[in-house]
VEXTORPA-364487 format. One record per residue (C-alpha): residue in one letter; y, x, z. Coordinates in pm, whole numbers, plus 50000, padded with zeros to 5 digits. Layout:
<pts>
AYXZ ...
</pts>
This chain:
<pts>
X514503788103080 X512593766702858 X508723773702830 X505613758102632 X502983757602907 X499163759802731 X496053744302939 X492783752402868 X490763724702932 X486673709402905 X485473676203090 X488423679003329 X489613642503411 X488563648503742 X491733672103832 X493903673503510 X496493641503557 X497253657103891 X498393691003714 X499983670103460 X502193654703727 X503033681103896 X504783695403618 X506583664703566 X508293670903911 X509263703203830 X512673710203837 X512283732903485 X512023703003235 X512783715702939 X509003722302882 X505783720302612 X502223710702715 X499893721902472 X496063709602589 X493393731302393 X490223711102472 X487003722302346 X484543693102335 X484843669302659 X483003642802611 X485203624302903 X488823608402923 X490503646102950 X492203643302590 X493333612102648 X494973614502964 X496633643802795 X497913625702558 X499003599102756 X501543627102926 X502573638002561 X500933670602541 X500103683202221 X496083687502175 X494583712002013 X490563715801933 X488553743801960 X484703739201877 X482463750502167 X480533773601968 X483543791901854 X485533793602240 X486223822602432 X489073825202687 X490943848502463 X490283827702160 X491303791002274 X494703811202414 X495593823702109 X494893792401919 X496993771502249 X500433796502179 X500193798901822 X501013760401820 X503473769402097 X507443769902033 X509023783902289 X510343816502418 X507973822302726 X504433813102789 X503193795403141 X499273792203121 X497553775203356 X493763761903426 X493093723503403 X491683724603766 X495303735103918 X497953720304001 X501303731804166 X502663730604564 X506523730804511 X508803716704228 X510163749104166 X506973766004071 X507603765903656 X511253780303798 X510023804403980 X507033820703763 X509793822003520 X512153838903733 X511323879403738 X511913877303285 X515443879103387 X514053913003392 X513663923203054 X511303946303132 X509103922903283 X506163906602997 X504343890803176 X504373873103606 X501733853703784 X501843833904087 X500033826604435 X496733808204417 X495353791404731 X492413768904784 X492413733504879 X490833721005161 X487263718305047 X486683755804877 X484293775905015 X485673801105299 X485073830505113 X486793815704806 X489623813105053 X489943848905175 X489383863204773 X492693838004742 X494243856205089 X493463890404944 X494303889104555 X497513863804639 X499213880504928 X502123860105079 X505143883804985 X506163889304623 X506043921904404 X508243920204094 X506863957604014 X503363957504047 X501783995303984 X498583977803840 X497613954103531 X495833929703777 X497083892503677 X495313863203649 X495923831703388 X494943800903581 X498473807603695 X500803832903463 X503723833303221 X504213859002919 X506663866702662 X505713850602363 X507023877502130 X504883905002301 X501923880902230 X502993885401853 X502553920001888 X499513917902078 X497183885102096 X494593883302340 X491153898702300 X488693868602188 X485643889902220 X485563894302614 X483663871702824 X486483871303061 X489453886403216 X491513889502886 X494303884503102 X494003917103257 X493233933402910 X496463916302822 X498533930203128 X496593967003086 X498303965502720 X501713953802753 X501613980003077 X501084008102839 X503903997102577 X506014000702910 X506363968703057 X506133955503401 X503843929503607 X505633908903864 X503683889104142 X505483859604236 X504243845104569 X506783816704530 X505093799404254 X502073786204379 X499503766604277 X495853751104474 X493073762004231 X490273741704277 X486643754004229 X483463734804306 X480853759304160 X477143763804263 X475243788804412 X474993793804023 X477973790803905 X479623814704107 X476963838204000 X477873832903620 X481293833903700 X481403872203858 X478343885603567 X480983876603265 X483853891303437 X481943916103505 X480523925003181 X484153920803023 X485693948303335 X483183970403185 X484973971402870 X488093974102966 X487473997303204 X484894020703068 X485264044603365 X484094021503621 X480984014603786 X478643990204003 X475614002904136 X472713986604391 X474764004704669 X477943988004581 X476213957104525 X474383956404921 X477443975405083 X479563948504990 X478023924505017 X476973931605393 X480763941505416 X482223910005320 X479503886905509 X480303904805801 X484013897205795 X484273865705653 X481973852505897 X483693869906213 X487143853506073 X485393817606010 X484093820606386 X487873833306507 X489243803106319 X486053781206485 X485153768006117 X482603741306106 X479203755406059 X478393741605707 X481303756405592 X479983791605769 X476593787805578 X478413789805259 X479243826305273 X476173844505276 X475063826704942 X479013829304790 X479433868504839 X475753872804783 X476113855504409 X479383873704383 X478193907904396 X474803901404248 X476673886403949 X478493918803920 X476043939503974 X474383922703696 X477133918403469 X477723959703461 X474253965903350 X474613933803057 X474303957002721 X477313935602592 X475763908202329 X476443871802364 X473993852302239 X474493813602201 X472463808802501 X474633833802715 X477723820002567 X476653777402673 X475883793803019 X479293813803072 X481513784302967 X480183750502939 X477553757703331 X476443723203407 X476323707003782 X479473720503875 X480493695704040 X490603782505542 X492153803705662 X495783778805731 X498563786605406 X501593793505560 X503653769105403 X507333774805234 X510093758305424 X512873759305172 X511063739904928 X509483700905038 X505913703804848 X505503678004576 X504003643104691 X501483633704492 X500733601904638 X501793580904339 X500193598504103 X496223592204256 X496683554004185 X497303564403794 X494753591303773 X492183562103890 X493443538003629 X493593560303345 X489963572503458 X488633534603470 
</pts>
């Protein structure tokens, strides 16, 4: 299957060449990078460029998720879709191959594929990975959960139906609650994975979960987050993370990190469901450009030898000096 694979990108030098090679290992080659970039002021366009992707500029002002999407696939070619964060990069050099796999299925618009940490995200990033990622596959998910650091679509269902550029967030899952009703399926592919890295603060994590959030609101009008959710949780999910990092005898720092990550978590969306809905400017600079942002053991595949990506580090540090 051939595929034009769109990358959302801002000030990501750091971890973008690495995504960049991993897709040249993959064994789909037949394959489009489109880089939207919306401002970086570092090297991120030009190491794009440098792996032929086609750039694209969106002004900060104007970005959204939905928006820089649908400005990524309409310069897009090809029959499916694969969109994936700057700050990910893929395991095995089948992962294009097998996100792409379940459209066999006709009735399948849209897949998405395992997500894990790397070594140095916080534990409880980990276990949200362990518990929205599960290790076995579902090619007929009952629910529009999905989640575009890692996901493929049809491109002519995106046609009929771009994605929402007013949200704050999750337009993927406003995408997948759409294409659901016009009776099409959501496949989980735990086969095509992917380390997602994310090196928020205390804050960022915080601005991360109020924007999603404020954008599940909308799309689910129905639901709510009161103080109780916000403390039961919260207590809940200290509780257990901790009594698994102790299990797994996880350094202490690491242990510390919990109470502030699930605390920000559910304070964010606790805060983000009573947002009345406007974005001003200064909400908007906070929710996508934050500034300062600086395990549980995978089980690994053993079909598949993981891409090496030894090589690539030396060029990432030239093309970065």
């Amino acid at each position: 299957m051939n595929c034009s694979i769109v990358i959302r990108a801002f000030n990501e030098s750091r971890h973008l060449p690495r995504l960049l090679e991993g897709i040249r290992h993959q064994t789909v080659q037949d394959v489009e990078v489109i880089l939207v970039d919306s401002g970086s002021t570092d090297s991120t366009v030009a190491i794009a460029q440098s792996y032929g992707a086609k750039i694209c500029h969106i002004p900060s002002r104007e970005f959204t998720f939905g928006r820089s999407l649908n400005l990524g696939i309409s310069e897009s070619t090809r029959e499916f879709i694969v969109i994936a964060s700057a700050h990910v990069y893929p395991v095995y050099p089948d992962w294009l191959e097998r996100l792409l796999e379940p459209f066999s299925d006709p009735q399948v618009g849209l897949t998405y594929g395992k997500q894990r940490g790397p070594q140095t995200a916080k534990f409880s990033e980990k276990q949200i990975f362990y518990q929205w990622f599960p290790e076995k596959s579902n090619w007929q998910q009952n629910t529009p959960f999905c989640n575009n650091a890692n996901a493929a679509i049809r491109r002519f269902l995106w046609e009929k139906h771009p994605y929402d550029e007013t949200l704050t967030g999750l337009e993927d899952v406003a995408w997948a609650k759409w294409a659901v009703s016009q009776g099409y399926r959501v496949a989980y592919v735990s086969e095509a994975e992917i380390i997602h890295i994310h090196q928020e603060t205390p804050k960022g994590v915080y601005n991360r979960y109020r924007r999603e959030a404020m954008a599940f609101k909308r799309i689910f009008p129905e639901a709510h987050f009161s103080l109780y959710d916000f403390f039961r949780l919260s207590i809940e999910n200290i509780f257990y993370d901790t009594w698994y990092a102790l299990r797994q005898k996880t350094p202490l720092g690491d242990i510390t990190s919990i109470f502030w990550f699930r605390l920000m978590q559910f304070w964010g969306t606790y805060r983000g469901y009573r947002h009345p809905g406007v974005v001003t400017p200064q909400l908007r600079e906070t929710f996508y450009y934050p500034r300062g942002i600086q395990n549980v053991g995978d089980e690994q595949r053993q079909d598949v030898d993981p891409i090496s990506y030894s090589a690539e580090n030396s060029q990432k540090t030239a093309l970065k000096n």
